[in-house]
Phi, psi and omega in degrees: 000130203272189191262133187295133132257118192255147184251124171253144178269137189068029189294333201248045182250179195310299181278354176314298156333311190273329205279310219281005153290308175306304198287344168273011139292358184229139197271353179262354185246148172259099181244147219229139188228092162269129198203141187241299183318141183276011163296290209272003189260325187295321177301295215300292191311318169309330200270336165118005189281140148288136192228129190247154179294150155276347203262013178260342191251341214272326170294344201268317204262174182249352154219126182267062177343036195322103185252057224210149158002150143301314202265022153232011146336294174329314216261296188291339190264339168323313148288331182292306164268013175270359204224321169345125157298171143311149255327029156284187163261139198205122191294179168178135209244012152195150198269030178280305188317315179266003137342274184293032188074326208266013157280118188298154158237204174179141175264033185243014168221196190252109170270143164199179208224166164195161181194109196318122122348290154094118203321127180275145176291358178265346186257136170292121169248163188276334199217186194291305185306321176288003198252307163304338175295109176295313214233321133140164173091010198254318197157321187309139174272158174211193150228165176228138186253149168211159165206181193235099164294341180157117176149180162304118182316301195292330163306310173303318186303326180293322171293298154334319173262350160286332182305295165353285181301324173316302145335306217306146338215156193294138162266310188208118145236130220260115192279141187198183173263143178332310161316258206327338165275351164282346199253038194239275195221082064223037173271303176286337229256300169265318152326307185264282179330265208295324157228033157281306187314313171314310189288342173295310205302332196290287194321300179297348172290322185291339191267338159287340196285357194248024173133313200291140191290127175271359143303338183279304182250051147261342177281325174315290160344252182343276170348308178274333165327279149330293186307318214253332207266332166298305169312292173282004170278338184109338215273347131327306177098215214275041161284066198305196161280177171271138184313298173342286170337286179342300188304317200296311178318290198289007180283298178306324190292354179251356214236338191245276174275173169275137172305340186280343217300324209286002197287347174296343175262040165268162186303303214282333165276332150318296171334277166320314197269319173307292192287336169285005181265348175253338202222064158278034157228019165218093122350090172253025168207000000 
């Protein structure tokens, strides 16, 4: 059986690196590391990789792997899929671009989007390096959401499972539709997630100016986190909170967030916030 080949684009940018170090661990795959920038040509080469033009590589192979900015997606898949064999494949490491249209397509090959979870405090790891992998492709188990934006079922099964290795390693990987991995991130993840989190992080500069050892509250801090976040998640089981708690919540909800907050999930602001996150010098919110 010959070897699925696959090629990543942008390899020798950030997520190029971790996934094409992973995919260059598995012995059933041919794998092609393209890069143009001299930036991005010295990482492939430090690493001991050959690094191809795209336009020496890109027809050959069967799956592509777009490892590259959202905002130069628009621009970059233009060439990229215009070079495609017929009924190849072709990866996006996040769904705004294709939310938002700007991923060029064909209907003779397979689009999909796919996107690390990225290791959970909830998840049991084996070993010290896997407990510090933050961010994932390091040793940390995760998960990854995926969908097939348009195209062959079986070309996608394939694509799933380089997405895997890409990941590794993956524990679940959970398929949905491309919206839906946009209403992931950046609406829960980030709109919301990332910056109540900002604001805890803001919030302990405050609690030092006012004396507090910020080993005292950043250990607070976690520590409650962890604890409220097993708790409102179910992973207690029927274990409320403290009434106090309650007051303080609905004390924050007036005082922290906006009563309206819940409006990041309506359709036309996913919307507004993918292009102003692809086009922030043209703002639509």
């Amino acid at each position: 059986m010959d070897k699925l080949k696959v090629a990543v684009v942008g390899a020798g940018g950030k997520m190029g690196t971790r996934t094409s170090n992973n995919l260059a661990k598995v012995a059933d795959y041919t794998l092609y590391l393209v890069e143009s920038g001299e930036k991005g040509l010295k990482s492939v080469r430090d690493r001991g990789f050959t690094a191809y033009e795209a336009k020496d590589i890109i027809s050959q192979v069967d799956v592509v792997v777009l490892a590259v900015p959202d905002t130069f997606i628009k621009v970059i898949s233009e060439g990229i899929v215009a070079l495609m064999s017929p009924g190849a494949g072709l990866l996006i490491l996040d769904p705004a671009a294709a939310v938002a249209k700007e991923l060029a397509l064909r209907d003779d090959c397979t689009f999909g989007v796919v996107h690390p979870c990225h290791p959970s405090y909830f998840l049991d790891q084996d070993t010290y390096e896997a407990r510090h992998d933050y961010f994932g492709g390091l040793g940390g188990k995760q998960d990854i959401v995926m969908a097939k934006i348009q195209g062959d079922d079986e070309r996608f099964s394939q694509m799933r499972q380089v997405a895997e290795k890409m990941f590794a390693p993956v524990e679940h990987s959970y398929v949905m539709e491309a919206r839906n991995i946009a209403f992931l991130e950046p609406t829960l993840v980030e709109l919301l997630g990332a910056t109540c989190l900002y604001a805890m992080a803001e919030t302990v500069k405050e609690a030092e100016k006012r004396g507090i050892q910020k080993e005292a509250a950043v250990s607070f801090l976690s520590g409650h986190i962890y604890n409220l976040s097993a708790n409102f998640l179910g992973f207690l089981g029927n274990t409320p909170v403290s009434d106090a708690c309650k007051v303080a919540i609905s004390l924050g909800d007036k005082l922290v967030l906006r009563d309206d907050w819940k409006k990041i999930w309506d359709e036309d602001v996913l919307d507004k916030v993918i292009a102003t996150m692809l086009h922030p010098e043209n703002p639509k919110i």
